[in-house]
C-alpha positions in Angstrom: -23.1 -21.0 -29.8 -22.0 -17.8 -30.2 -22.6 -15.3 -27.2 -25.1 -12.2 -27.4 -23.4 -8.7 -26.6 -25.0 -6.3 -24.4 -24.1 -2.7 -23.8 -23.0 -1.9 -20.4 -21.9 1.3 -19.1 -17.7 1.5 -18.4 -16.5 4.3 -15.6 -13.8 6.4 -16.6 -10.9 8.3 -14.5 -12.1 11.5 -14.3 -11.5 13.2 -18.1 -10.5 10.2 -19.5 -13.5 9.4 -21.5 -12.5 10.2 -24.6 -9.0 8.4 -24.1 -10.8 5.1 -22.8 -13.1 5.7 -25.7 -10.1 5.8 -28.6 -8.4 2.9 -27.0 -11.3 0.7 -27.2 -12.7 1.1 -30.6 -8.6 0.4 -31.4 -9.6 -3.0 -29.6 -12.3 -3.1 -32.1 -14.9 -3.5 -29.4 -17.8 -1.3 -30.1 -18.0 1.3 -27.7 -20.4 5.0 -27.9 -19.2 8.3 -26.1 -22.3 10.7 -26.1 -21.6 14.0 -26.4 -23.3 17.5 -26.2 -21.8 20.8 -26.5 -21.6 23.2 -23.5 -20.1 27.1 -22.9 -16.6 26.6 -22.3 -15.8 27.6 -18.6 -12.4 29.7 -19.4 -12.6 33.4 -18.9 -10.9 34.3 -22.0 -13.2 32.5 -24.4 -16.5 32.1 -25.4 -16.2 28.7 -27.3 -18.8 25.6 -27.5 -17.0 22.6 -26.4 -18.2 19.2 -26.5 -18.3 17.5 -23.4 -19.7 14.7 -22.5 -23.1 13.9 -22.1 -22.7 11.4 -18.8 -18.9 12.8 -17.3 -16.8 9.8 -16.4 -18.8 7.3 -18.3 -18.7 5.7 -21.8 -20.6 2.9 -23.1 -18.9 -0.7 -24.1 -20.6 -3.6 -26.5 -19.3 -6.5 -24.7 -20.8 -10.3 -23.6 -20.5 -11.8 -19.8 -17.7 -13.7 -20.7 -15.1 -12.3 -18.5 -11.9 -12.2 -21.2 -14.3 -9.9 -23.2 -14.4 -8.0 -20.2 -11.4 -8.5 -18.6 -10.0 -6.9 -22.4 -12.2 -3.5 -22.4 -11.0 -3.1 -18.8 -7.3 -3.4 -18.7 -8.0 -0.4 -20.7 -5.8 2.6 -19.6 -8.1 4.9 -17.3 -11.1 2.3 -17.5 -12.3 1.4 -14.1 -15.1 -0.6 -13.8 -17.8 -1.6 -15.5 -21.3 -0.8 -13.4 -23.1 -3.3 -11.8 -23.5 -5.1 -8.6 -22.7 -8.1 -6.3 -23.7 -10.4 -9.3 -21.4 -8.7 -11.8 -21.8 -6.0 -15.1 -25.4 -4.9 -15.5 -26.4 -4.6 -18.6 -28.1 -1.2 -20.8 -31.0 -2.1 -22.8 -30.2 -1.9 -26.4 -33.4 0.7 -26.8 -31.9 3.2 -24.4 -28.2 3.3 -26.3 -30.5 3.9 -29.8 -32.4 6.4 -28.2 -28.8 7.9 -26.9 -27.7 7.9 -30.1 -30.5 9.8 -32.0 -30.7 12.4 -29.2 -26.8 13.1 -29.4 -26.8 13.2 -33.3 -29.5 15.7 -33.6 -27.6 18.4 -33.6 -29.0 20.3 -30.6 -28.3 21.4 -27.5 -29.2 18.7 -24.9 -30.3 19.8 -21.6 -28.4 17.5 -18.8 -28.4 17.2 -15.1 -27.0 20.4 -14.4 -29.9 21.8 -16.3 -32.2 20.4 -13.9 -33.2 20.9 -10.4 -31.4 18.9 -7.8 -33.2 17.3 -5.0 -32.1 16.5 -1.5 -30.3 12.8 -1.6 -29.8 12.6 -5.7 -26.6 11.4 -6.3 -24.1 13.8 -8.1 -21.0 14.0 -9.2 -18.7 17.4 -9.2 -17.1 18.3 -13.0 -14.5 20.8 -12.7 -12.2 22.0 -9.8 -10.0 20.4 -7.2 -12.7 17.5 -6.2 -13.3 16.7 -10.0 -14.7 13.1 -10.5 -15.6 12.6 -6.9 -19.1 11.0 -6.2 -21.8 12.8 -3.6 -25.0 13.4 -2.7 -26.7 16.4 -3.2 -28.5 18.5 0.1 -29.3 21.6 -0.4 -29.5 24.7 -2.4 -27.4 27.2 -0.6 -28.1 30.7 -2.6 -25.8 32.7 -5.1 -25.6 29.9 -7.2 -23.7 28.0 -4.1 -25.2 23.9 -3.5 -23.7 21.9 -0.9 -23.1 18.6 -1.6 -22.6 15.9 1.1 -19.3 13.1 0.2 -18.4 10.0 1.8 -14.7 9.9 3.1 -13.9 6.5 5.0 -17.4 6.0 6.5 -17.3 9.6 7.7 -19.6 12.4 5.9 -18.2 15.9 4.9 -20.3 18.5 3.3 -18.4 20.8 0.5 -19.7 24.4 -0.6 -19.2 24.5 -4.5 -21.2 26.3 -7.5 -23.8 24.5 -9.2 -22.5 24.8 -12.4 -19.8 22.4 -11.6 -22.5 19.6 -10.1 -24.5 17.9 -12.4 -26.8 14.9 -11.1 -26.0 11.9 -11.9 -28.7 9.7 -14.1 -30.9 7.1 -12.4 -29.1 4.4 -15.0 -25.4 5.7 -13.9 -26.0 6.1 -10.1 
């Protein structure tokens, strides 16, 4: 009997998704990087970059049988593949289609960052020193200024950074 797939979604080091994503479809295991394009953040340009649409994330074909796993995940810069005490969860197949027809329709997608934050929604911070790490979002702080709240070793410690370099994280990613 031959196993069903399911997708599931793979974390990423922080900027590695494209990397992750290249090795993994060398492994010929099917794997989909959404993609949107935003304003590049450098001074001297005003370039449209693609960036990815969920930032430390990518999306992995696999079955529970844990050498297909184990395989995607010895990947270099793969981390873990989300779920919980039980093991992987996986995506419905519906929600990677829709995924994929919003990404190849050629528009601009409006993400998290796009959208107002509310106290306790689970972030994440894109660009600057703390790129990559994890938070929770509590307040708007004005100027463009949020300050997000990050678990360090059971301790709490709020951070001051621009809200263009926050984006919320998606019910199905946090």
């Amino acid at each position: 009997m031959i196993e069903k797939s399911n997708w599931f979604a793979l974390l990423t080091r922080s900027n590695f998704e494209q990397t992750v994503y290249t090795s993994i479809v060398k492994k010929k295991v099917e794997a989909f990087l959404p993609t949107t394009r935003k304003k590049s953040q450098r001074k001297d340009r005003k370039l449209m970059i693609k960036v990815p649409l969920f930032p430390g994330y990518i999306f992995v074909q696999s079955t529970f049988n844990a050498a297909d796993q184990l395989n995607i995940l010895k990947t270099i810069g793969a981390v873990r593949l989300l779920g919980n005490k039980s093991g992987p969860l996986p995506i419905p197949h519906s929600q990677i289609e829709s995924l994929k027809i919003l990404t190849s329709a050629k528009k601009d997608l409006i993400t998290g960052s796009n959208i107002r934050m509310k106290k306790g929604d689970p972030v994440i911070i894109l660009e600057g020193p703390m790129a990559g790490a994890r938070g929770e979002f509590t307040h708007y702080k004005g100027k463009g200024r949020v300050i997000i709240k990050i678990e360090v070793l059971g301790q709490y410690a709020g951070v001051d950074i621009h809200e263009d370099n926050v984006e919320k994280l998606p019910d199905l990613l946090s």
